[in-house]
Every structure is written in C-alpha cells, then in structure tokens.
C-alpha positions as a printed NumPy array, in Angstrom:
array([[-106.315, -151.166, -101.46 ],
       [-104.786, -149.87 ,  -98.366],
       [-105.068, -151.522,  -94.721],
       [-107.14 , -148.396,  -93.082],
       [-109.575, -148.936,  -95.754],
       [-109.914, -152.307,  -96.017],
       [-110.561, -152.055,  -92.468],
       [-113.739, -149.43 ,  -93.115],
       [-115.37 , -151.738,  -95.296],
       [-115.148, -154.418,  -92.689],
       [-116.686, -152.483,  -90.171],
       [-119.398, -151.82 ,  -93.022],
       [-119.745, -155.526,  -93.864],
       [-120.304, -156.304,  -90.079],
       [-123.357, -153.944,  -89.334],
       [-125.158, -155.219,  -92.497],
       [-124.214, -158.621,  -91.287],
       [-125.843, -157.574,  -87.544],
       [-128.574, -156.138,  -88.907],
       [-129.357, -159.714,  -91.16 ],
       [-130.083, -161.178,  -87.842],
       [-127.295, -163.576,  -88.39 ],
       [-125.661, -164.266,  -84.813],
       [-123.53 , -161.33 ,  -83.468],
       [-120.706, -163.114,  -82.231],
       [-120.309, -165.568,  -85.075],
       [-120.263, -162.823,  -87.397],
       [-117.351, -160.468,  -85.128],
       [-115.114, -164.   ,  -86.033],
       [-116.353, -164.542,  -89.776],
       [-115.36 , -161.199,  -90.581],
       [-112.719, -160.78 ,  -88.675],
       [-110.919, -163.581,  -89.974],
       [-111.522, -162.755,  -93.635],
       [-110.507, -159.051,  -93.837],
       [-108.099, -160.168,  -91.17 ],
       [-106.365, -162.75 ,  -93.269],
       [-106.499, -160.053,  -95.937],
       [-104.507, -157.566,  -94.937],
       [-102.583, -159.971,  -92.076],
       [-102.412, -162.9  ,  -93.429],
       [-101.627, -166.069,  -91.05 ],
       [-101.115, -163.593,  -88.083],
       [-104.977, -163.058,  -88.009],
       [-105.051, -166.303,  -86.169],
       [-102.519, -165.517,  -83.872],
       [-104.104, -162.735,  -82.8  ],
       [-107.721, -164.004,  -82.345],
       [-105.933, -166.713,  -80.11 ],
       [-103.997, -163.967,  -78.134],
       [-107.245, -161.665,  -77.718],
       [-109.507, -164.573,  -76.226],
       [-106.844, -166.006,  -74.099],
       [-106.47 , -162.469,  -73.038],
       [-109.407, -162.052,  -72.181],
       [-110.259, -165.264,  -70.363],
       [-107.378, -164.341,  -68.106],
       [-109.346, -160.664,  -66.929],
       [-110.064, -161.114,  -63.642],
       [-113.014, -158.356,  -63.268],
       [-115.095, -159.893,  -65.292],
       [-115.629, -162.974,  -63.464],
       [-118.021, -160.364,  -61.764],
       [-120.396, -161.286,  -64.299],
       [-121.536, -164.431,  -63.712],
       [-121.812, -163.469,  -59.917],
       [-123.306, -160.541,  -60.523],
       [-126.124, -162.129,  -63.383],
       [-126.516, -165.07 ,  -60.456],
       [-127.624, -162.039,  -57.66 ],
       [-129.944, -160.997,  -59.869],
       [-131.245, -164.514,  -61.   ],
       [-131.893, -165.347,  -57.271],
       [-133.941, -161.821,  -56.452],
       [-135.823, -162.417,  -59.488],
       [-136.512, -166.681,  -59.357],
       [-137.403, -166.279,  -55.263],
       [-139.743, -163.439,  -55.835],
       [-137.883, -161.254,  -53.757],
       [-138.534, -158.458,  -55.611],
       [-142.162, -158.957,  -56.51 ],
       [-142.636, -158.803,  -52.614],
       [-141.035, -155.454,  -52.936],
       [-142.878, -154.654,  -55.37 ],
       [-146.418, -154.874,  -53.431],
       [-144.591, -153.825,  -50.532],
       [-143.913, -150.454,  -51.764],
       [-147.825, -149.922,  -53.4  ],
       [-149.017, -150.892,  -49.795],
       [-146.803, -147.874,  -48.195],
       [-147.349, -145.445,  -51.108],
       [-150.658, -146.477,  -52.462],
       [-152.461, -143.136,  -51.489],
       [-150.61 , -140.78 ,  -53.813],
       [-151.731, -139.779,  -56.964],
       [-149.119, -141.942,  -59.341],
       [-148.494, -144.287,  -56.997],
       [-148.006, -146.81 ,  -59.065],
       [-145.23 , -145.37 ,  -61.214],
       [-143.423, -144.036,  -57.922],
       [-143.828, -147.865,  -57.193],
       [-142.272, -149.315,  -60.606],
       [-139.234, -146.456,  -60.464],
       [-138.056, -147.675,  -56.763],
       [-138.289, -150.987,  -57.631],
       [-136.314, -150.79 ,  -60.985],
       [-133.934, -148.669,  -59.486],
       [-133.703, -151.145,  -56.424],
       [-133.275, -153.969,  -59.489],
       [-131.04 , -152.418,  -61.919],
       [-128.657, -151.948,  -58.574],
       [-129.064, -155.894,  -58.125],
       [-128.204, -157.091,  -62.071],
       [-127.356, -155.119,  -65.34 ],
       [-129.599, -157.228,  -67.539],
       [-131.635, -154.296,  -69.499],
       [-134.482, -157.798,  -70.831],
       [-134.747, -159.303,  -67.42 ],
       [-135.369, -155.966,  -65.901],
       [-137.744, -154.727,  -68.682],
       [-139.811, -158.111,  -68.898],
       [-140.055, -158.302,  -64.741],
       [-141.41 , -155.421,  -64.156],
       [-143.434, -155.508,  -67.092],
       [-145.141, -158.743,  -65.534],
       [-145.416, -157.446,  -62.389],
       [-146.293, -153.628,  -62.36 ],
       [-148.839, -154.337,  -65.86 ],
       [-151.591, -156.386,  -64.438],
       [-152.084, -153.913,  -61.458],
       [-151.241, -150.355,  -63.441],
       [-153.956, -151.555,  -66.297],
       [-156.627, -152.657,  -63.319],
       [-156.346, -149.353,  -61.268],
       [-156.976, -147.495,  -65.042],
       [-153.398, -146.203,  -65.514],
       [-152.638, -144.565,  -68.953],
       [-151.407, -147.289,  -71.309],
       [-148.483, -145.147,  -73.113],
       [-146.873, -143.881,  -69.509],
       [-147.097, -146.944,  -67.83 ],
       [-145.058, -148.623,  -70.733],
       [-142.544, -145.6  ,  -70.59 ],
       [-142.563, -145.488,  -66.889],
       [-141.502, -149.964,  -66.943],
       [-139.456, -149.562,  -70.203],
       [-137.913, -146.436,  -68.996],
       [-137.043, -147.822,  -65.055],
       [-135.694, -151.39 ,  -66.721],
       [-133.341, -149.41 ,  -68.867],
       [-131.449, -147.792,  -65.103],
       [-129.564, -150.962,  -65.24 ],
       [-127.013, -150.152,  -67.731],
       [-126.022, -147.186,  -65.846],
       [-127.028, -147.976,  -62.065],
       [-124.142, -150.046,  -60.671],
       [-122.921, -152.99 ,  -60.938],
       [-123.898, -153.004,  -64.554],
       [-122.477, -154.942,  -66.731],
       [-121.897, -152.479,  -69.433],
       [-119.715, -150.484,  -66.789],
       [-117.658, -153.858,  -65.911],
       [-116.72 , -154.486,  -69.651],
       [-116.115, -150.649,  -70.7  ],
       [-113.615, -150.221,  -67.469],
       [-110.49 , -152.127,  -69.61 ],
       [-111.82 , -150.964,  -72.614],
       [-110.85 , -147.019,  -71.631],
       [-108.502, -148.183,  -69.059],
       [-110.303, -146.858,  -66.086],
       [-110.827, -148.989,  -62.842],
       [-114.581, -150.455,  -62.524],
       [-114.68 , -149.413,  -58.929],
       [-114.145, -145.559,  -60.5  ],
       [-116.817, -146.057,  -62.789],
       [-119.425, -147.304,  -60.576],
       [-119.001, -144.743,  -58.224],
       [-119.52 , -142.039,  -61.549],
       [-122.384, -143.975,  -62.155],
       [-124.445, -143.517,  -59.236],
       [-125.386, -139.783,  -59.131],
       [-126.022, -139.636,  -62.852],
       [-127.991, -143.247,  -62.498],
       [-129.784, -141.708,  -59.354],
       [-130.366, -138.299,  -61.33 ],
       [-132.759, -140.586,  -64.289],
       [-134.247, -142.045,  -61.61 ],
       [-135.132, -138.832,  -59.918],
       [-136.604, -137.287,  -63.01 ],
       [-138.124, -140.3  ,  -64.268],
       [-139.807, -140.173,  -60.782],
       [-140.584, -136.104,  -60.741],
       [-141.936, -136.233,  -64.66 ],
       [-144.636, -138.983,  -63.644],
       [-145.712, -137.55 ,  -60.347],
       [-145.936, -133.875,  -62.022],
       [-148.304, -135.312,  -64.992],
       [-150.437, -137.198,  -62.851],
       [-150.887, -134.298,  -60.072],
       [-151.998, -131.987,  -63.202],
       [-154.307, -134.565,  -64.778],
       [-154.765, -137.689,  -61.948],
       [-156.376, -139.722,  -64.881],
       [-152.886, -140.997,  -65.957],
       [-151.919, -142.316,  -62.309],
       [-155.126, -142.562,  -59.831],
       [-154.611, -143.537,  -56.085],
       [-155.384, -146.685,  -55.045],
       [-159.659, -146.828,  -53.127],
       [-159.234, -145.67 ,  -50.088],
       [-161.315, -148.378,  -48.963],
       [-158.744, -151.363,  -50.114],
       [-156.064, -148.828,  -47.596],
       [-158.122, -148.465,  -44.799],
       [-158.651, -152.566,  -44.697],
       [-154.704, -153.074,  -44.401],
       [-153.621, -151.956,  -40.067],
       [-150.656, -150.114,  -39.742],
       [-148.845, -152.9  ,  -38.345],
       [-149.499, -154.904,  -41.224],
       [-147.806, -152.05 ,  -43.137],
       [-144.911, -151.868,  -41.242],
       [-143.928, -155.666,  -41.029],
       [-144.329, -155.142,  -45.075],
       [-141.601, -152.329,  -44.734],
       [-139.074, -154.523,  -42.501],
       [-139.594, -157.826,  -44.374],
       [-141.153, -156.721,  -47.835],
       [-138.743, -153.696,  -48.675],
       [-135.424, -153.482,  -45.83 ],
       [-133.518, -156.698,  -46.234],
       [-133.257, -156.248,  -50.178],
       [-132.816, -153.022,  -49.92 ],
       [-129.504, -153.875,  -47.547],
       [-128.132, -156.605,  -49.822],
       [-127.633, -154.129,  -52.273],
       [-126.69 , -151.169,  -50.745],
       [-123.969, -153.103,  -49.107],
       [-122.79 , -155.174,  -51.795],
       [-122.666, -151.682,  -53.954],
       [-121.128, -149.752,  -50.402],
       [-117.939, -151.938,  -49.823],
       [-116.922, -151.514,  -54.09 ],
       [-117.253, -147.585,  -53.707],
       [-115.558, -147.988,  -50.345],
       [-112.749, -149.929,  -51.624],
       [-113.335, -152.611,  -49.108],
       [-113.72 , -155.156,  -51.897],
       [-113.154, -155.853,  -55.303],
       [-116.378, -156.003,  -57.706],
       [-115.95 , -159.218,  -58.207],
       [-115.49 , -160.169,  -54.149],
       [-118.369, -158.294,  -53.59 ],
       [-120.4  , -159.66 ,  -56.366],
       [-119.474, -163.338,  -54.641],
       [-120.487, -161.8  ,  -51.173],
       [-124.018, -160.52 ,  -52.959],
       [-124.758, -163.854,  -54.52 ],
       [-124.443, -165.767,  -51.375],
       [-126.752, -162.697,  -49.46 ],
       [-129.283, -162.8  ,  -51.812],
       [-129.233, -166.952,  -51.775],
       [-129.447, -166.745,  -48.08 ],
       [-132.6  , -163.882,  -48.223],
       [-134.14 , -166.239,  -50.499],
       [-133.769, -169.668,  -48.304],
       [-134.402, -167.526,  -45.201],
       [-138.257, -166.337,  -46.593],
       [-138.24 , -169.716,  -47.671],
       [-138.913, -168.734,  -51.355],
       [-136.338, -170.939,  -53.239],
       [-136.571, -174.616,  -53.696],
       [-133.952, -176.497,  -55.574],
       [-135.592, -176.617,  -58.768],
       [-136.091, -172.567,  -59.008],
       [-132.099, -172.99 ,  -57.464],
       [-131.007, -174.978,  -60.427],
       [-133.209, -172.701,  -63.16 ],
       [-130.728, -169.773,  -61.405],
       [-127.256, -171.441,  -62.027],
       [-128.652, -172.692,  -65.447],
       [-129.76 , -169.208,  -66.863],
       [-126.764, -167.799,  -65.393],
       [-124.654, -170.248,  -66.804],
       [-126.416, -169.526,  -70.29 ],
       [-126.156, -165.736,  -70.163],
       [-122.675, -166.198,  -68.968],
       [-121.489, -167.741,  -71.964],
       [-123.057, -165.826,  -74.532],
       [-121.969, -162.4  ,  -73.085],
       [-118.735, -163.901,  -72.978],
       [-117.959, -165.431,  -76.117],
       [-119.608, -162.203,  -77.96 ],
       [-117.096, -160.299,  -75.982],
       [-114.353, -162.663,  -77.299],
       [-115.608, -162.489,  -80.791],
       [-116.169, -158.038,  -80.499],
       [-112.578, -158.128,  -78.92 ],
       [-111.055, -159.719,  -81.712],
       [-112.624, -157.767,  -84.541],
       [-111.632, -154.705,  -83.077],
       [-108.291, -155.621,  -82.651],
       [-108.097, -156.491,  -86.283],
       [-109.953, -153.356,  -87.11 ],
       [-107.36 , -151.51 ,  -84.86 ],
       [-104.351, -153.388,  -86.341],
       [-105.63 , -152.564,  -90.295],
       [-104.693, -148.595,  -89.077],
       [-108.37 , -147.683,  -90.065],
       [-109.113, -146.581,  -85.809],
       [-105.941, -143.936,  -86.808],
       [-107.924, -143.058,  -90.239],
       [-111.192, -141.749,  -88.392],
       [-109.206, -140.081,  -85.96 ],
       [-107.109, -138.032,  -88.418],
       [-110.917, -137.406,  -89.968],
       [-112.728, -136.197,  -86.761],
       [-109.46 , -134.071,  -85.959],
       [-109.505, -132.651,  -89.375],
       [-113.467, -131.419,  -89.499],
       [-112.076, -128.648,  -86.737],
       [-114.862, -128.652,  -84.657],
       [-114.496, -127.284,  -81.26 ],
       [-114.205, -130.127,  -78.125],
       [-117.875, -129.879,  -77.293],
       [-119.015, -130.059,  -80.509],
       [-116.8  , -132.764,  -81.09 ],
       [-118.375, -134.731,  -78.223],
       [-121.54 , -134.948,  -79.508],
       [-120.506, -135.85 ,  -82.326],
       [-119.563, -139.162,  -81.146],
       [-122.255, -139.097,  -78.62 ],
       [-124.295, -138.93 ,  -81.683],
       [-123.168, -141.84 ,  -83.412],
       [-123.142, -144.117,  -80.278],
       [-126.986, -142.771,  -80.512],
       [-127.797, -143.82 ,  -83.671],
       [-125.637, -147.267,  -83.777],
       [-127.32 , -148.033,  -80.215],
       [-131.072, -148.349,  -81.835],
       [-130.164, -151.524,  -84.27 ],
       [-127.027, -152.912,  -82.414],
       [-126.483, -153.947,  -78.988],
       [-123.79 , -152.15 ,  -76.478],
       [-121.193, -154.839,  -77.072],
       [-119.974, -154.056,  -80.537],
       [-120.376, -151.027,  -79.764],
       [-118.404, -150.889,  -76.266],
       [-115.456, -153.429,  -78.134],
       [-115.345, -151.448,  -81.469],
       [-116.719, -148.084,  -81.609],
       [-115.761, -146.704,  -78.291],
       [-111.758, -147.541,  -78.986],
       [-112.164, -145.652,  -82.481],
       [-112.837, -142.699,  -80.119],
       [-110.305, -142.713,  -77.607],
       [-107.615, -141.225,  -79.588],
       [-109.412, -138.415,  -80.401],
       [-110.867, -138.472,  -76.669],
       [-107.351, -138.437,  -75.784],
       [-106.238, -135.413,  -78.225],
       [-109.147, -133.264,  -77.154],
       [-108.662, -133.881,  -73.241],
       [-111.463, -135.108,  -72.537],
       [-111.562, -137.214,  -69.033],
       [-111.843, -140.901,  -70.375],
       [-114.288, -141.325,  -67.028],
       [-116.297, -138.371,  -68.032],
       [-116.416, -140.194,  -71.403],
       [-117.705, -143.18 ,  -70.361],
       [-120.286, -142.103,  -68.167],
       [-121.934, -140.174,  -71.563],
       [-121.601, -142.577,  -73.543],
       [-123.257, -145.229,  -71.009],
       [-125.95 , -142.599,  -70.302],
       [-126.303, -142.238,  -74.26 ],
       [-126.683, -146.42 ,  -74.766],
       [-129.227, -145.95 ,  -72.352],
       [-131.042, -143.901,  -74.366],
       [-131.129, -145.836,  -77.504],
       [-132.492, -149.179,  -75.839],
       [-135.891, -146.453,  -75.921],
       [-135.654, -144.641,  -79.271],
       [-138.851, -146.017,  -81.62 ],
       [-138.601, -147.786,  -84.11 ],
       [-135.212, -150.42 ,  -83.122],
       [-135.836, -149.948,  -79.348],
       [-135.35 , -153.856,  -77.848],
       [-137.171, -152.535,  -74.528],
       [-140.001, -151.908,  -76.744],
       [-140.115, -155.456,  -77.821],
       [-139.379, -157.165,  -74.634],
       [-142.231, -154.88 ,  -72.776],
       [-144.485, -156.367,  -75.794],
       [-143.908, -159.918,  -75.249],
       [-145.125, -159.894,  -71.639],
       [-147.589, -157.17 ,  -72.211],
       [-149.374, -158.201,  -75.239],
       [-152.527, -156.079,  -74.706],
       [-150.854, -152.833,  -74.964],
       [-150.368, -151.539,  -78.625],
       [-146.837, -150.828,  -79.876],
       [-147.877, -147.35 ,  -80.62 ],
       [-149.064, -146.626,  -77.065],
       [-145.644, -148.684,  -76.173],
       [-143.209, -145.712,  -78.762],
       [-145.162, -143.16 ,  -77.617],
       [-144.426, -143.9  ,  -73.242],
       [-140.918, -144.716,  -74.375],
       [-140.318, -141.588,  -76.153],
       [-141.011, -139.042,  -73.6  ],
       [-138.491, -140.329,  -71.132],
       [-136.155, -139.694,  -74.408],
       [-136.214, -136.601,  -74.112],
       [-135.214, -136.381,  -70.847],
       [-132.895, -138.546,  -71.021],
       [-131.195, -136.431,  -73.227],
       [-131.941, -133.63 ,  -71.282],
       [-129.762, -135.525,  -68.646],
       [-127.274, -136.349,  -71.159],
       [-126.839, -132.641,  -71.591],
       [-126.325, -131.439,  -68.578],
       [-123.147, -133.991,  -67.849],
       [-121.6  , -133.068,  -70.707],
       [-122.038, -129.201,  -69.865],
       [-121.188, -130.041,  -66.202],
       [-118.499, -132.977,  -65.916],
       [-118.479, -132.232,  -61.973],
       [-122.275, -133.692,  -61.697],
       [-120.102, -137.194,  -63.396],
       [-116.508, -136.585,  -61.383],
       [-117.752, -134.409,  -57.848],
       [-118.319, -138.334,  -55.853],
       [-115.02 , -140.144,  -57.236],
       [-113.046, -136.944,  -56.271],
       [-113.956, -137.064,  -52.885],
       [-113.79 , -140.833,  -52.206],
       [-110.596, -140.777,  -53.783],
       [-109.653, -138.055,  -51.184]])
C-alpha cells in the first residue's frame, strides 16, 4: 500500500474515532503514531517531539490564555450582565428590543473572548429569563442567542483566527483586521433580520410596558450608559484598536486587556478572590486542553502531510477542472459539512493545510481564504442536527424545545450563507480595511 493512501485511511480512521466520542486529542496521537510508525517507522516519534516543541515555542499563542482570562473576568464579575440590562433600559421601547439587546451584547462579548460555549451559555442565562417573560417567540430568541454567541469565532480576537494565522502563514494582526467588517456585517444582519420580523408581526419581539420605562428618570438612564455600557465598551475597543493599529502585538495587548478588565472588575467592586481564583482556574483548564489538542491536531497533520496523501487530494481537486470559484466552494463545502460533527481544531490543523496547495495553484489570497472559511465554521456551530450551540443553549435553557431551538438556529443559516456569498463574490468587502491600514 502506498504512503498517500495509507495516509487517507488515517484521516478516515480519525473522524470515526471523533465521532465515537473518544477524546479528540488522544485520538490525533493514537492514530498518528500508528499509521505514522507505518509508513515512518521510528521517525514518527521524532516528529511528534519536533511538532509539540514547535509549537510550545509560538509566541502568538500565548494570546490565548490572556485572551480566555479577559473574557473569564467580564463574565465571573458580571460585567457584562450589567451591560446587558444596561442596554434593555436605553432601548427597551422598540419593538425587538430585546434581540437588538442580545446582538450588542454578543457582539460586545465575542470582541472580549473567542469561546463559541461560554458565549452561547451566557447569554443564554441572561437574555432567556427576560425574552420568555416579556412573551418573545421561543424559536427566534434561541436563533437570535445561538446565532450572536457564534460572532466570536469571527469577531476579533478569536481564537480560531490566532491558531489559523501560522497555519496559512498570514500575520494574526492581518487577520483580525479582515475579520472585523465581515464579523460586523453578521452582526448587522443578524440585527436588521430580527428588527424587520418583529416590525411586520410585533408578536415575536414586543416592547417593554411603557409603564416599567416611564418609572426609570433619565438620569438614571444615563449613569446606566456611562457605568453600565462605556467602560466595557472601551476595554475592548482599545485592546482590539492598538492590534489593528500595530501599536501592540496580540498577545501584548491581550496582557494589557486582562489587567483592564481585572481593574473594571475590582473598580465596580464585583470580583472577590474566590470568583478571582474560579477565573485563573477555568482559564488555566481551557488553556490546556486547547493546547494539547492543538499539539495532538499538529502532529497528525504533519504525519498526514509527510505520508504525501495532502499532495494526493491536491492532484484530485486540480484534476476535476472546475473553474476557481467553483473550486472554492468546493472546499467551503466540505469545511461545511466536517464543521457540524467536528470541532474547528482538526479541522483548522488538518483540513485547511490539505487546501492550501490548491489555494495556492488557483491564486486565491490565503487571507481571503481564511476569512471564508472562518465565516463558513461559523456557520456549522448552527446547522441542525450536530450544531454544539444547539446543545449548549439547551443546557441552560431547558424549557425551550430542541425543535423550537433548530428551527431559530436555522434561519440565521441562511444568512449566514448569504454572507458567505457575498465575500467570496466580493474579496474587497474581506481585503478593502487591511489594504488601507497597511497603507
């Protein structure tokens, strides 16, 4: 049997061993090391030594753990539940309100950490309680939370973004700044779909009584505004503003958010040490996991790329003779499908480096690239029946029934694929804001 194929059926052997429930990263070594062996022999272990060590020595992703610990702090201090009821206190009187309300504050979130659960199951226990009291339709409310926790794969500084950067050899800073107009774009329609539907029929989204506005003054509203909404608001606009300014690396001005957001926190006085400690622990736990999956995904795709069977697929795509577009969704397609039962680190470590030759052939900009096939990941965390946001929004939201959950999540499918469209058809809406920062 020859290398390239042996190297197929490993990559055939892994998914059913994902999809088995068996742990992800365990299983990248297991079979890694076996079909590895095979075709390598003892230089399997040499390499899964080099490709860890390698990347232990990667300096941008220490931005991780600073990054995850921003995020653990805005969400342990109740920061951004304060936003939260901030934001329904100023907007309260529009029809949909309340999905305005959960939009903001996910996109406010997903700019603050790039963890898709923690985003999902926040605002699911926030925004819930309150959309189901002021009679909000079940199945848009669960699109409107799944769909809005979802922004933070795309929405920088995700964490997706840091870990694709080396993989297609494009700086991180690059790719956040193509992030933000395509991550703002979702947001926007998200945002325009849910007002339009509840402006045509205002049982899906109704205001909130006039009578529970009229009993707050203005000045309460305002001092909701500068304490509730601003100072968050700040801390990540300006940890996001000196990365696409080049003032600071991601991972210098992940540091400078952590500390920010620590010093919000102690400042409104809504951190004690024990919610402190619950912050480094969970960030020292997600840390490690992401981590050592990377490590294990690195290392089978190395061996997969070392078998030859990365040059095999490539010869095959280049062979079917499809023109470049057609090409491109091609792949886009298979991310798709692969991004409903797996999660975006195999993915990112082994299926996006079996298209960058052929990215490469056709000409495609490997920033373009990545920006569709983040937008694209995106898509498949809310595409029924493998969708994890689906099963996150359920564990905090027990009440509501999965179908009423499938049925929110799949209307903000199609337009994310509507958005997903329109990049590929116009790369400047992806590569207009790099250009002229870089100039």
């Amino acid at each position: 049997m020859s290398e390239p194929i042996l190297g197929l059926i490993s990559l055939g052997v892994l998914f059913i061993g994902i999809l088995t429930g068996y742990p992800m990263a365990f299983t990248f070594i297991f079979i890694g090391l076996i079909f590895g062996f095979v075709g390598m022999e003892e230089r399997v272990f040499k390499l899964m030594q080099s490709q860890f060590f390698t990347l232990m020595r990667n300096t941008t992703l220490s931005a991780i753990p600073l990054f995850l610990f921003m995020g653990f702090v805005l969400e342990q201090s109740g920061l951004m539940e304060r936003v939260f009821r901030s934001l329904r206190i100023l907007l309260g009187g529009l029809r949909g309100s309340l999905y305005l309300v959960v939009l903001l504050v996910a996109t406010v979130f997903a700019a603050a950490t790039g963890i898709v659960g923690a985003s999902v199951t926040i605002l699911g226990v926030m925004a819930s309680p309150i959309m189901r009291g002021s009679g909000y339709n079940n199945a848009l409310s669960a699109g409107t939370i799944a769909a809005g926790g979802t922004l933070g794969i795309l929405i920088p500084p995700s964490i997706l973004l840091i870990v694709l950067g080396p993989v297609v050899g494009v700086p991180v800073t690059q790719l956040f700044t193509a992030a933000i107009i395509p991550g703002l774009m979702l947001a926007a329609i998200y945002i325009l779909y849910t007002l339009v539907r509840s402006w045509i029929n205002p049982e899906l989204g109704p205001p909130v009584p006039q009578e529970e506005l009229d009993s707050m003054s203005l000045g309460y509203k305002l001092r909701e505004l500068m304490l509730g909404v601003i100072p968050v608001t700040l801390v990540v606009a300006f940890t996001l503003g000196v990365i696409i300014a080049g003032i600071a690396t991601p991972t210098d001005a992940a540091a400078t958010g952590g500390f920010a957001s620590l010093i919000l926190a102690l400042a409104y006085r809504k951190l004690d040490f024990k919610q402190f400690r619950q912050c480094l622990f969970s960030t020292l736990k997600m840390t490690a996991m992401i981590m050592f999956l990377l490590g294990a995904a690195n290392f089978f795709g190395a061996v997969f790329s070392r078998l030859g069977s990365a040059d095999l697929l490539t010869e095959f795509l280049l062979s079917l003779e499809l023109a470049p577009l057609a090409m491109l969704f091609v792949m886009l397609a298979i991310v798709f499908v692969l991004g409903s039962p797996l999660e975006w680190i195999p993915i990112v470590l082994v299926i996006v480096p079996i298209f960058l030759p052929t990215m490469v052939e056709l000409g495609f900009d490997p920033l373009w690239f990545s920006i569709l096939v983040a937008v694209t990941l995106q898509t498949s965390w809310l595409t029924p029946p493998m969708a994890l946001s689906a099963y996150f929004l359920k564990g905090v939201v027990p009440e509501w029934r999965m179908g009423e959950i499938y049925w929110g999540m799949s209307q903000f499918v199609v337009l994310q694929l509507i958005v997903v469209t329109l990049l590929a058809f116009f790369p400047q809406i992806v590569l207009w804001l790099p250009s002229v920062l870089a100039n």
